[in-house]
C-alpha beads as a LAMMPS data file, in Angstrom:
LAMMPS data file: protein, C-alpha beads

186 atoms
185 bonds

1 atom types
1 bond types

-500.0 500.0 xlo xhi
-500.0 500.0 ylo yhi
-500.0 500.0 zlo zhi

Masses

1 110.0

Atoms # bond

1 1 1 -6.168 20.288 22.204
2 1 1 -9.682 20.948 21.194
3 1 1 -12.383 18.507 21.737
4 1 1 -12.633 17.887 17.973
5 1 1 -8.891 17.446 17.750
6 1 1 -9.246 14.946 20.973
7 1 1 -12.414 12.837 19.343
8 1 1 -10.577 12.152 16.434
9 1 1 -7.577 10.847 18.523
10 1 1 -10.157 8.663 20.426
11 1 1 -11.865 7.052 17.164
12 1 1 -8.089 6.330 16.160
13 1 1 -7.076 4.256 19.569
14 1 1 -10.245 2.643 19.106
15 1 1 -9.758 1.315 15.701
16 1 1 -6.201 0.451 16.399
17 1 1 -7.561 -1.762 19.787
18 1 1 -10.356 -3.017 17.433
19 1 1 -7.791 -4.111 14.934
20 1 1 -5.624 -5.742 17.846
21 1 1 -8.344 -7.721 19.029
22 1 1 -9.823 -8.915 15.547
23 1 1 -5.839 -9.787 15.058
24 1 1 -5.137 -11.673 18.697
25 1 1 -8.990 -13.682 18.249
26 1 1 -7.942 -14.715 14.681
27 1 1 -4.238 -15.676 15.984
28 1 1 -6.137 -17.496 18.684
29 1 1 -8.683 -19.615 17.235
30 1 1 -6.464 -20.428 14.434
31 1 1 -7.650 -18.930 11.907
32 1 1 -4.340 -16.583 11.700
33 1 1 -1.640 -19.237 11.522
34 1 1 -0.699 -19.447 7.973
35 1 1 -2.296 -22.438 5.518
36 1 1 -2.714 -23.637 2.255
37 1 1 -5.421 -21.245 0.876
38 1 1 -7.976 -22.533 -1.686
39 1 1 -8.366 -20.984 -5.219
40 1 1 -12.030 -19.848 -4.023
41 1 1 -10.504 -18.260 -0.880
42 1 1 -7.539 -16.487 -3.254
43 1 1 -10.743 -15.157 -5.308
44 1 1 -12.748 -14.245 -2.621
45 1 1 -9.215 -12.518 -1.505
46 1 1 -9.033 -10.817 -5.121
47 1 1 -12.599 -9.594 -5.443
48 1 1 -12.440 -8.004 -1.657
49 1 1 -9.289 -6.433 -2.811
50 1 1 -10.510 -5.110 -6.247
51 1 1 -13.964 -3.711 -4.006
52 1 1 -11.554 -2.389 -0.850
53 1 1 -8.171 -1.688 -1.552
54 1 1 -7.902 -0.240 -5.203
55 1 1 -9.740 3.043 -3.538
56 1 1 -6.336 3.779 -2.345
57 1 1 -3.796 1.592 -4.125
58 1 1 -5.483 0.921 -8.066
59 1 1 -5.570 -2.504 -9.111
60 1 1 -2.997 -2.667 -11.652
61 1 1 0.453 -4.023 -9.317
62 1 1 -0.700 -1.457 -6.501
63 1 1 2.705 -3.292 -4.393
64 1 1 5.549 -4.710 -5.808
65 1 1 7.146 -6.255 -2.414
66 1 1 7.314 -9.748 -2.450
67 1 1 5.876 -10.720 1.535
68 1 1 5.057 -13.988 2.945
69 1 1 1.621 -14.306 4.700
70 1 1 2.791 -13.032 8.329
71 1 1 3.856 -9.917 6.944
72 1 1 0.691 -9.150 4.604
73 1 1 -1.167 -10.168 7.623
74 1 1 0.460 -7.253 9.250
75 1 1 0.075 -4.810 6.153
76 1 1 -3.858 -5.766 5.894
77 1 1 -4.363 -5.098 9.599
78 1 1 -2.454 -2.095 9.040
79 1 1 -4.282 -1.233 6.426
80 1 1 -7.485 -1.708 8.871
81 1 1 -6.306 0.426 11.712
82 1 1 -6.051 3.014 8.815
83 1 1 -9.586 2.790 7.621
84 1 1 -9.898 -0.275 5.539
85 1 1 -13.047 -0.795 5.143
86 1 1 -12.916 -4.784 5.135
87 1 1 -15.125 -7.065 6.807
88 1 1 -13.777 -10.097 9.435
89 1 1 -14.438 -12.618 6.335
90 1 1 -12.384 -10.793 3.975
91 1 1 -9.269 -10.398 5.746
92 1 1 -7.866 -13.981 5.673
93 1 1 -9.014 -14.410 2.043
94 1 1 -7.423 -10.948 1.028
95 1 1 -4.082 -12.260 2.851
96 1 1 -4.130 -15.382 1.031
97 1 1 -4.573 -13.390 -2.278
98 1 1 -1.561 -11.350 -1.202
99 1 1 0.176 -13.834 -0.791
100 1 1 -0.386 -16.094 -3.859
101 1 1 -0.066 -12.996 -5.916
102 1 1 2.684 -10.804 -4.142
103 1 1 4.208 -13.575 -2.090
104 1 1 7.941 -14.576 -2.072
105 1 1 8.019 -17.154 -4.976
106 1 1 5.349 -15.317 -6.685
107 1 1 6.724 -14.232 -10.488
108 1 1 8.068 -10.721 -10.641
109 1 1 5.435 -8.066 -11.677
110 1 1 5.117 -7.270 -15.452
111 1 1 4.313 -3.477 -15.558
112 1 1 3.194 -1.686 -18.641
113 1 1 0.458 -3.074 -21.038
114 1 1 2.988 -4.467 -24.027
115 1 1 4.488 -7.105 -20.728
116 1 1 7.834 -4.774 -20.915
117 1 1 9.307 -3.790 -17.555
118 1 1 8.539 -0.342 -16.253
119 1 1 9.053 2.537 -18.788
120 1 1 12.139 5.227 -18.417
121 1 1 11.606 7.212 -16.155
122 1 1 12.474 10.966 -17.192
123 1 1 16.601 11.667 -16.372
124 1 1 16.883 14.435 -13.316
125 1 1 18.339 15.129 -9.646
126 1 1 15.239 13.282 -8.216
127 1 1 15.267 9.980 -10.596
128 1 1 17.446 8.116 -8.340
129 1 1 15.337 9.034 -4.735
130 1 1 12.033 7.967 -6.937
131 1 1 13.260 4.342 -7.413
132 1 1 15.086 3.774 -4.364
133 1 1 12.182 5.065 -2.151
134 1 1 8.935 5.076 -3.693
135 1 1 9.776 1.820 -5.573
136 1 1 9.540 -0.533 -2.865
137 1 1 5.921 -0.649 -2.505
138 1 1 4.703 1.114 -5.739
139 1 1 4.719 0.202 -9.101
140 1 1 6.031 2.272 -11.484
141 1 1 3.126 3.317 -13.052
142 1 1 1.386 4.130 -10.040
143 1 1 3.878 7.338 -9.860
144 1 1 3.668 7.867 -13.399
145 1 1 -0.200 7.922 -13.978
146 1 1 0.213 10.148 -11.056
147 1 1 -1.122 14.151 -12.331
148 1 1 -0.523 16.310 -9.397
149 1 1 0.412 19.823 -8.403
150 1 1 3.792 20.652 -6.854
151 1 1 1.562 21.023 -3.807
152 1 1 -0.327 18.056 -3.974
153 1 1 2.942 16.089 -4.474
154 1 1 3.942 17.662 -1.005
155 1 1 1.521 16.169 0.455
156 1 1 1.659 12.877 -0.848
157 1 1 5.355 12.914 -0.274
158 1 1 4.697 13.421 3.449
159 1 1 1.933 11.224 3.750
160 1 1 4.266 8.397 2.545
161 1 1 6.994 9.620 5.210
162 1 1 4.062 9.177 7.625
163 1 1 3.609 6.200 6.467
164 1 1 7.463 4.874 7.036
165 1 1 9.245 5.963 3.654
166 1 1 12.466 7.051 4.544
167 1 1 13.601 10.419 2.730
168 1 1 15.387 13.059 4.473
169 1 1 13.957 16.637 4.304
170 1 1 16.185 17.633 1.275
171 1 1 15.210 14.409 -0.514
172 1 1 11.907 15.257 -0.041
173 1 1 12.139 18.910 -1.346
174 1 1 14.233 17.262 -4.879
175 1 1 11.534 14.455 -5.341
176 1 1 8.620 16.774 -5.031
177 1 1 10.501 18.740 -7.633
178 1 1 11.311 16.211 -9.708
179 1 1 7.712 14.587 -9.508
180 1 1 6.220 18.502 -9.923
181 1 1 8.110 19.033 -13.355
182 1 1 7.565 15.360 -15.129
183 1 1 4.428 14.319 -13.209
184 1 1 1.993 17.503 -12.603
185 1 1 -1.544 17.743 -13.489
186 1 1 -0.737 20.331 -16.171

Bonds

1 1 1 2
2 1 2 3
3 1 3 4
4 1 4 5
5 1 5 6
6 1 6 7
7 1 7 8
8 1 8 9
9 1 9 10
10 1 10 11
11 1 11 12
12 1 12 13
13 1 13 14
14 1 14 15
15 1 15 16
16 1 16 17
17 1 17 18
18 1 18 19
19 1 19 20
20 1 20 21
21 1 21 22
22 1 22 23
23 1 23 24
24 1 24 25
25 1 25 26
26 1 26 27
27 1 27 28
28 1 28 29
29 1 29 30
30 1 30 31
31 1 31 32
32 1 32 33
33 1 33 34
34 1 34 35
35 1 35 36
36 1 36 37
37 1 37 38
38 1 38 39
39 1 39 40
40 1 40 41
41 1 41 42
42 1 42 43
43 1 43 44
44 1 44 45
45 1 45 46
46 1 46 47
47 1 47 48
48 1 48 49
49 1 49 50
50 1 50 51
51 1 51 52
52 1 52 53
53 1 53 54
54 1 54 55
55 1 55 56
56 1 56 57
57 1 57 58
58 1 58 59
59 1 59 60
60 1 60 61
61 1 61 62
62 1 62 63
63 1 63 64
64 1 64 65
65 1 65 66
66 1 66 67
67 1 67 68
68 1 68 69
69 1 69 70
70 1 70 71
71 1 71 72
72 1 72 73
73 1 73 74
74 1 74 75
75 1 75 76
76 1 76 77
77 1 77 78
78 1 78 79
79 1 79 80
80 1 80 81
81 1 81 82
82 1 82 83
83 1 83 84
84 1 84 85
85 1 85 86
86 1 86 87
87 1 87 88
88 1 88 89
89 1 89 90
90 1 90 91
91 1 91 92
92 1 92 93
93 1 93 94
94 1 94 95
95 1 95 96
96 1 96 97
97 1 97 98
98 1 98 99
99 1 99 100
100 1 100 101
101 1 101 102
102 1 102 103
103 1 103 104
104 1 104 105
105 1 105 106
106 1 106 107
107 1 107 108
108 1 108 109
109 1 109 110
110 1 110 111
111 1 111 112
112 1 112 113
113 1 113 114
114 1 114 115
115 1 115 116
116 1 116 117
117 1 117 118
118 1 118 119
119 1 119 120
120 1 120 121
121 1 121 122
122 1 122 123
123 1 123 124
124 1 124 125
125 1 125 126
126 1 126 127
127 1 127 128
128 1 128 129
129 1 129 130
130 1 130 131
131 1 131 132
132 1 132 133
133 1 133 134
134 1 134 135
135 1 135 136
136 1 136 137
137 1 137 138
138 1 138 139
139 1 139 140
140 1 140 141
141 1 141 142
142 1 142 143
143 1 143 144
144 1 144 145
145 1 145 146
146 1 146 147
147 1 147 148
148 1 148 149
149 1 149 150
150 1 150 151
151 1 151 152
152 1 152 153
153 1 153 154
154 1 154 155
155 1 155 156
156 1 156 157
157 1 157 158
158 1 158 159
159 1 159 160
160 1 160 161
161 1 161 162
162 1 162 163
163 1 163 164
164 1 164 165
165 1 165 166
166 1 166 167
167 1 167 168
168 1 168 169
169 1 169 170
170 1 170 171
171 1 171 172
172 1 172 173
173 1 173 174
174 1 174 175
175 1 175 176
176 1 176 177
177 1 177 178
178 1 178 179
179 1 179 180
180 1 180 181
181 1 181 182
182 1 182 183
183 1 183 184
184 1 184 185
185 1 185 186
């Protein structure tokens, strides 16, 4: 392993053990057990979110789960051991905005501008692997609005297998196809 390879292991157990402490001194003063948020928390939550996460997610239904506040918690300090970039103030208000807005008795997402549900999806081998996988944390239109190469959809297809989506190697070869020929950047 080179020493460059072996730094960059090193900044990621420290950010990991950073997030585990920030997690364990919220859980332990309190401030992690789940309450009754305040509309000006939720907003503080929303505006953090706008500023933080639509780098990587967009703001328009970047998740369509439906979590309760233990398991955003989870996803947001996650999301921190990852590179987040959000500050100890924002992390409570962001959960409490996930979970007012993507929380279990929160209404289903409307996705598309006219309020109708997500738009057909072009017919082909890799349709059904598209909903079924990528579907349970992105919106529709996230995928759609998508323009990538065949090779840049690679990527992104392993990054999300990195990231727990669970595809098997010849799943992954049809989707990137399928997402290649009705998603690419030409």
């Amino acid at each position: 392993m080179t020493q460059y390879t072996s730094g960059r292991w090193v900044s990621l157990a420290c950010l990991i053990a950073a997030a585990v402490v920030m997690a364990s001194a919220y859980v332990e003063t309190g401030q992690g057990s789940p309450v009754q948020s305040s509309e000006s928390e939720v907003e503080k939550g929303r505006v953090a979110f706008g500023q933080v996460c639509v780098n990587c997610h967009g703001m328009r239904k970047s998740a369509i789960l439906r979590k309760d506040s233990e398991r955003w918690r989870g996803t947001v300090y996650s999301m921190i051991s990852r590179g987040a970039q959000l500050m100890p103030d924002e992390i409570e208000p962001v959960i409490a905005y996930l979970s007012s807005t993507y929380g279990p008795d929160s209404p289903p997402p409307v996705l598309g501008d006219d309020g109708s549900q997500a738009q057909e999806l072009p017919e082909g081998p890799g349709r059904a692997i598209l909903v079924r996988s990528c579907f349970q944390c992105h919106a529709v239109e996230l995928v759609v609005s998508s323009r990538k190469s065949e090779g840049e959809w690679k990527g992104t297809v392993a990054r999300m297998v990195g990231h727990g989506a669970n595809l098997t190697s010849p799943e992954q070869e049809i989707l990137i196809k399928y997402a290649a020929e009705h998603f690419s950047a030409e």
